[in-house]
C-alpha angles and dihedrals in degrees: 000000000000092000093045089057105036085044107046087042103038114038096063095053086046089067103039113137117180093197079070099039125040102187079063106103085189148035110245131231103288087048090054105257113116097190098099097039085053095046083051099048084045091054093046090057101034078053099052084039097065096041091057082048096051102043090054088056094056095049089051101051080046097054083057091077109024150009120269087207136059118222121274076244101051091046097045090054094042135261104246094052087038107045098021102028087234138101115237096214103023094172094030095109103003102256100138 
């Protein structure tokens, strides 16, 4: 995924040239000029950084209403019994 992402953002900034592109106000990485990689760098974190915020937030908001864990209790004894009143495999291992 890291290289997906490093990769896919940050190769074409590196090769800009403005002599070959007009609409480029700067040279990239490989022709000496630093100003795009680190835009790019900048907008990597700032994205993670508001998905970690973001995510907090939700949780959060989540937590409000319910808990994000079961009880000890509730997971020793099993979720589906506990949470459905079934049991997910009833003939599995011959239990029932």
């Amino acid at each position: 995924m890291e290289s997906a992402v490093c990769g896919g953002v940050e190769s074409p900034p590196d090769f800009c040239k403005t002599s070959i592109n007009s609409v480029a106000r700067w040279d990239g990485l490989v022709f000496g000029n630093v100003h795009l990689f680190v835009a790019q760098v900048l907008s990597i974190i700032i994205t993670a950084a508001v998905a970690v915020v973001g995510t907090l937030i939700c949780i959060g908001i989540i937590r409000i209403f319910t808990p994000l864990r079961v009880d000890q209790k509730e997971e020793a004894l099993g979720l589906d019994i506990s949470q459905h009143g079934e049991n997910a495999y009833p003939s599995f291992n011959g239990f029932d």
